[in-house]
N, C-alpha and C positions, 0 to 999 in steps of 0.2 A: 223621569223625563226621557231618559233613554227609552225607556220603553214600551212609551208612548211614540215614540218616533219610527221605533222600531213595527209596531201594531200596526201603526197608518204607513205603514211602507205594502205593511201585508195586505195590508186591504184597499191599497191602491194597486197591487201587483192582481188583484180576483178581479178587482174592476174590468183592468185590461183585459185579460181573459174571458171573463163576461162578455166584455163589449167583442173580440173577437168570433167567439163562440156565438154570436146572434148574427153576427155579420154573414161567415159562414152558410149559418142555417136559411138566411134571408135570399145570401146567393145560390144552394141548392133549390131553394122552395119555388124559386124563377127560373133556375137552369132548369130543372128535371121536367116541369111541366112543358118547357120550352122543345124541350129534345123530343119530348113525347108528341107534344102536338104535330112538330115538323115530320116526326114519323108514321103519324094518319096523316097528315096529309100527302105527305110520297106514295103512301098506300092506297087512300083512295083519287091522286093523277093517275097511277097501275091502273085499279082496277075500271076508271073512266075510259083509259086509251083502251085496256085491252077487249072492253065494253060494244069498242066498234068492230070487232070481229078482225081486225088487224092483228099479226103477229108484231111482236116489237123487238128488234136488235138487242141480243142480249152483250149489251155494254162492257161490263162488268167480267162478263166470261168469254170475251171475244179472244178466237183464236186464230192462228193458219196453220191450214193445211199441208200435207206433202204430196205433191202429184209425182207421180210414178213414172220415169221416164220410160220405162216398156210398156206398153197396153196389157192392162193386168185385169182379170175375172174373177168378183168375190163371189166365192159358191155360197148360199146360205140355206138352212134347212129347219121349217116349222115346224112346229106342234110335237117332237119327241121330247126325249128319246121315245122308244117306243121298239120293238122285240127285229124292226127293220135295220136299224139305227145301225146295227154292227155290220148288216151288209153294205151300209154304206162307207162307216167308217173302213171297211175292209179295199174296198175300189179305192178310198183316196188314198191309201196305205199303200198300194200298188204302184199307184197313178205317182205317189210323190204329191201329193197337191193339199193343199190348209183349205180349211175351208172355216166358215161360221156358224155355229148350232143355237136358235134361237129356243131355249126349250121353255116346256111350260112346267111350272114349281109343282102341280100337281102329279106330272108323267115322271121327274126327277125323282119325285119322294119313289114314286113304283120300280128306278130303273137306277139306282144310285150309283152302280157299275160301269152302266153306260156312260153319266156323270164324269164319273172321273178316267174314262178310258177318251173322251174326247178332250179332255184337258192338258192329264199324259200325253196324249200324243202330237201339242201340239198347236190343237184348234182355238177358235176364239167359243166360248161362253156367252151365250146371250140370252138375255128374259123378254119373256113371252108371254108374261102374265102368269095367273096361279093356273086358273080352269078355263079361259078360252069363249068363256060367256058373254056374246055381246049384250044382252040386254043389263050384266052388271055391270061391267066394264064402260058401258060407255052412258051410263045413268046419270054418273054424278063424279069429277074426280077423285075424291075421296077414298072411294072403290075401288077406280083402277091406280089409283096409288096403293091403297091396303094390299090389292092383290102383287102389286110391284115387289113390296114389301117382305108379303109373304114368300114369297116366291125366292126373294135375295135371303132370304133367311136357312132355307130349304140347301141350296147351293154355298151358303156358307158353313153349313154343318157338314155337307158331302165333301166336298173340295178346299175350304179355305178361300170362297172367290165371291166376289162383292162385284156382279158384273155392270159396268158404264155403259153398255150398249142394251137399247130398248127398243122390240119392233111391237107394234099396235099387233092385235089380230083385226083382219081383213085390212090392215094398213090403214093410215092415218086421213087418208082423204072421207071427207066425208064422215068421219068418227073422231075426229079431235077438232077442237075450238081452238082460237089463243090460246086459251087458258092452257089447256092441258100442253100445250107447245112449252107455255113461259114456267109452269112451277116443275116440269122434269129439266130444263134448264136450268132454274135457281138452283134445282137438285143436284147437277152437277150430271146428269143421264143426258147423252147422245141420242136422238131416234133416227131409227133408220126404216127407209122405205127398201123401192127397189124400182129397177130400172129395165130388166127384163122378167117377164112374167112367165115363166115354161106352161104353167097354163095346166098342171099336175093338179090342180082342185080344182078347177071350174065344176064336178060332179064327183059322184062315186067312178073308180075303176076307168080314169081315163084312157085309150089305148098308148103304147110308146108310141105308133109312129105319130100322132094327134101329138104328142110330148114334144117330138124331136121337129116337126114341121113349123111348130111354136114360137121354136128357140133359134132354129136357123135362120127364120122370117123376118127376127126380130132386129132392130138397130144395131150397127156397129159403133160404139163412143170406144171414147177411149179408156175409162173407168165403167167396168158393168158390174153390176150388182143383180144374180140372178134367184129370180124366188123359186125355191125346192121347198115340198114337204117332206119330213120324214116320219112320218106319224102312220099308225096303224092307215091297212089300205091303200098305201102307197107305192105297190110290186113293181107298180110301171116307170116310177121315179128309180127305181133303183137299177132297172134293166135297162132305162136309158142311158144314164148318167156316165158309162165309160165313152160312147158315143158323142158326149157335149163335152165332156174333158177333151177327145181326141177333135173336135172339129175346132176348139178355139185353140189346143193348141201348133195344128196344122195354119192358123190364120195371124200366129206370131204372139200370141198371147200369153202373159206369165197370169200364174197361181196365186194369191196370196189373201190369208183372214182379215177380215175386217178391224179395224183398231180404231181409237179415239183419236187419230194422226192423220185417217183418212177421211175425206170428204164426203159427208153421209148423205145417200141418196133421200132426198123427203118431198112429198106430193105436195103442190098447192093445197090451201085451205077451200076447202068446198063450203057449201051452205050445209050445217050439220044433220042429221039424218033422225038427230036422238034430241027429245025435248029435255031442256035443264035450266035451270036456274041460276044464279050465282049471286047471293046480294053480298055487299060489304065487309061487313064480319066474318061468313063464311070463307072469305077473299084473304081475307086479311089473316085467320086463321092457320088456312091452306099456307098462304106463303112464307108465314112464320115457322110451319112445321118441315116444310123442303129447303128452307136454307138454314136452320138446324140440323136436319140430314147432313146437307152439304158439307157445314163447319166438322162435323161429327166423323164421316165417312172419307171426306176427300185429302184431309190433312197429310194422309201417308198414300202415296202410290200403289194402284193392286198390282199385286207381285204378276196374278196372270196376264193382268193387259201388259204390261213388261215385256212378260214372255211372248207374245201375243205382236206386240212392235217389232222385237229383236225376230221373230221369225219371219215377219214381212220384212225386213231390212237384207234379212240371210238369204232367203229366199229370190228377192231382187236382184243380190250379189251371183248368186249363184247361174240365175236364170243368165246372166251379161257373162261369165264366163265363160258359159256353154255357145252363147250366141258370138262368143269372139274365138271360139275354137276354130279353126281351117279345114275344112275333111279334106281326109289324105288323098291323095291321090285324084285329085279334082281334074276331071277332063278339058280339053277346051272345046269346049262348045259356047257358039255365038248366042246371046240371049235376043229373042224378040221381044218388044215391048209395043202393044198397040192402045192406044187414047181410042174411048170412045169417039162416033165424030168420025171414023178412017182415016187418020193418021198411024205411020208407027216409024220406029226406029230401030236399028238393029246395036247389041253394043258387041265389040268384040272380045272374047276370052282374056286380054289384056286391059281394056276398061273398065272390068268390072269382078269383083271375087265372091264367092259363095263361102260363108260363116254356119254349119251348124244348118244348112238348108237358110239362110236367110241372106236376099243380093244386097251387095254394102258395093256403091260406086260414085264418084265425082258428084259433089256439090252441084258445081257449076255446070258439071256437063249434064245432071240429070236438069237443072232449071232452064238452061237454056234450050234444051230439046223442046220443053212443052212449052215454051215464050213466054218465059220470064229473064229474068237478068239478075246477076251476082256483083253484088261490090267488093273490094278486100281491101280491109284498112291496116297495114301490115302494124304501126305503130302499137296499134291495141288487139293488134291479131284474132280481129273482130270480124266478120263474113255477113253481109247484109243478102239476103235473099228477097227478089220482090218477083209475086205471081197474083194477078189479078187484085182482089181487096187484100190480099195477106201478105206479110211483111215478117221475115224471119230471121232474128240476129244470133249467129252461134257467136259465143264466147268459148275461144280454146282454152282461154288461161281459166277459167271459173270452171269449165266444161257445163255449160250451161246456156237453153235455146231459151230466146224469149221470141212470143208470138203476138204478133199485133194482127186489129182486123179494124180496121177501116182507120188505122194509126192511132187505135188505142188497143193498150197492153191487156190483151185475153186469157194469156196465160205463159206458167214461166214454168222452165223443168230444169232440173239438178241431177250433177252428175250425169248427162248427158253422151250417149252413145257416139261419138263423132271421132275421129282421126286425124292428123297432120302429115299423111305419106306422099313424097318428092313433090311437095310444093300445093297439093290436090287436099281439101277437105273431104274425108268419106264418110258417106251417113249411108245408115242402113235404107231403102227404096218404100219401103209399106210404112214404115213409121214419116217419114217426109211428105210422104203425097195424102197422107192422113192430116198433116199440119195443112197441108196447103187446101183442105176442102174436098179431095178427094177419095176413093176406095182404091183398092185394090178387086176386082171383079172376077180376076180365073187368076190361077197360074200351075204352071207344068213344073216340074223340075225332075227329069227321068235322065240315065245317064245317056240318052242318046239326043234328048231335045229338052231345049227351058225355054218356056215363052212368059209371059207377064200379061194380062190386061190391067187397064185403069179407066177411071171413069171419073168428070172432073161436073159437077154442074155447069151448065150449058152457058152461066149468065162468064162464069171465070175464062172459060175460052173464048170471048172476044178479046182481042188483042186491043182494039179502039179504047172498051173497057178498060185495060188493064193500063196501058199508054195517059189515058188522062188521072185513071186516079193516081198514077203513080208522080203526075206530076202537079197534083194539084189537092192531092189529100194529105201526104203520107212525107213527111221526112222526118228522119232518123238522124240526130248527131250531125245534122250538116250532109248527111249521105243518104244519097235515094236506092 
């Protein structure tokens, strides 16, 4: 009897188990198809949005930026290394200056030295594709992922470097879709266009002075990103190049490589130029295999973009050093300042000091000259600046400007150039009238004479303007 009791114990104990064991399987055999299905379906809402030729926010990898409180110029340089490459690296070795090397995996395999002499020393690493082929590259992505691939394969054998920075050849406009926007995103790859053009490839054997007429021509932003070739045939890039160092940095401009930290210059989506297909599966395929990249590649930080941030950050530091130095022995001489329009004003060797060749003078006294007006909130030791549509709050205690333009916030900068001496905020003169909309147009600075032009667009110098928006667009914290 015992052990009859004991028997049907056991086989009431396998029951359970059984019945578990089915439960289980019943609930996998519903989850997994469930998970699966939800996952074509994400896949093809993707590949329908990205269908209308719209790029989409990538969610998921959304990041911010750091704007550079100095007006700073990334050099970058195509299609090498290549047998030029060291006389370039050689100028910016001179110069002091980082710059960014976009090469192509096929010039690296020929030039591996070069490789690792632009790393050594410094610069940013960037891919540029294997071989520079538009009819492959822009076929089908698959291809210009292969050759991405191939290409980070090449520089990870030479250097140790898995580069996150990615420029198209002939850049992006007009040769990339969504598509190829969204799967080097999932990827976890940055692309960068560019924002001045030297105009060193439009043909064979461009002349320098055609180089330098280019570049001078071209916009002043506050972030520029200038396109250099370094690639066989390039003499004239290279014999320019201490002349565009020396003229941005006569115009107040710091040096520094490009990083994943910095806001990457990228073209509109144009109507594509190259016929391609894309159905579903292919879609679906693609995007499975770049965020396996992703998982794969991204989980540990490259040691070179490291290096690569830490030298834009030194380089920053370095540059604010230099520009808060005093030169000995400073004359007094009265500074002219003229506004386009004929206006001007004089400031005298006591209201204003030279830094390093750069005029650092009164807040208030520079806003008020051109008709604007300064608030100061002492509690929060906060300084409202207001000049036509623009609106500009120093924070001392944060050291940090925030800029609004029609009373919404445009932009914010850190660590912030600015002073607290006898009661007077001092900001440097070319970086403030750049916030407010304007240039900087001529300036002298000889030991016998300093004058200044500035130039403001025409709509900011009505005062009528500047008086109603300021009372009927724009308040700040309670303070106009």
């Amino acid at each position: 009897m015992r052990f009859q009791v004991q028997r049907a114990a056991i086989w009431q104990k396998r029951i359970q188990i059984t019945l578990v064991v089915l439960l289980l399987v019943s609930l996998f055999s519903y989850v997994i198809p469930a998970q699966a299905a939800d996952d074509a379906n994400e896949g093809q809402d993707l590949y329908h949005k990205l269908q209308t030729g719209k790029r989409l926010a990538d969610e998921k990898n959304e990041k911010t930026y750091e704007t550079p409180e100095q007006p700073t110029v990334y050099l970058t340089f195509d299609d090498g290394p290549s047998k030029l490459t060291s006389q370039v690296l050689d100028i910016l070795e001179k110069e002091d200056v980082k710059a960014t090397f976009f090469a192509l995996g096929e010039q690296a395999k020929a030039h591996p030295d070069l490789v690792k002499r632009i790393v050594k020393e410094g610069h940013t690493l960037g891919n540029h594709s294997y071989n520079h082929v538009y009819k492959e590259l822009y076929s089908d992505f698959q291809t210009f992922w292969d050759q991405v691939q191939r290409s980070e394969e090449v520089f990870a054998d030479i250097v140790d470097v898995r580069p996150q920075l990615v420029r198209a050849p002939g850049g992006t406009y007009t040769n990339f879709d969504a598509y190829y926007y969204y799967f080097l995103e999932q990827a976890g790859y940055t692309t960068v266009d560019w924002n001045v053009d030297s105009g060193d490839s439009k043909r064979a054997h461009v002349p320098v002075n055609e180089i330098w007429q280019t570049v001078k021509n071209s916009p002043l932003e506050h972030e520029i990103t200038v396109l250099f070739h370094d690639g066989t045939g390039h003499e004239s890039t290279v014999e320019v190049l201490p002349q565009v160092i020396a003229y941005y940095k006569k115009l107040g401009y710091a040096f520094a490589p490009l990083t994943t930290q910095v806001k990457p210059k990228q073209f509109s989506l144009g109507k594509p130029k190259w016929s391609r297909n894309m159905n579903l599966a292919h879609f679906q395929a693609l995007l499975k295999e770049t965020q396996q990249y992703a998982v794969a590649h991204l989980s540990q930080p490259d040691s070179n973009q490291l290096e690569a941030e830490q030298q834009l950050i030194q380089q920053t530091k370095v540059a604010r050093e230099e520009s808060a130095r005093i030169l000995s022995a400073q004359s007094a001489i009265p500074l002219e300042v003229h506004i386009s329009g004929g206006s001007s004003f004089t400031l005298e060797p006591t209201e204003y000091q030279l830094r390093a060749n750069r005029i650092e003078l009164p807040l208030r006294f520079l806003i008020e000259k051109i008709g604007g007006d300064v608030q100061w909130q002492a509690e929060t030791r906060t300084a409202n600046a207001h000049y036509g549509v623009y609106d500009l709050e120093y924070d001392l205690t944060a050291r940090s400007i925030r800029l609004f333009t029609l009373g919404t916030l445009s932009a914010s900068y850190s660590l912030a150039d600015m002073e607290l001496l006898e009661g007077k905020i001092i900001v440097p003169l070319r970086k403030t009238i750049d916030l407010l909309g304007g240039r900087i147009t001529d300036s002298v600075i000889e030991p016998s004479r300093r004058e200044v032009s500035m130039a403001f667009r025409q709509f900011y110098l009505f005062k009528e303007t500047s008086s109603l928006l300021k009372n009927s667009l724009f308040t700040m914290g309670g303070h106009v």
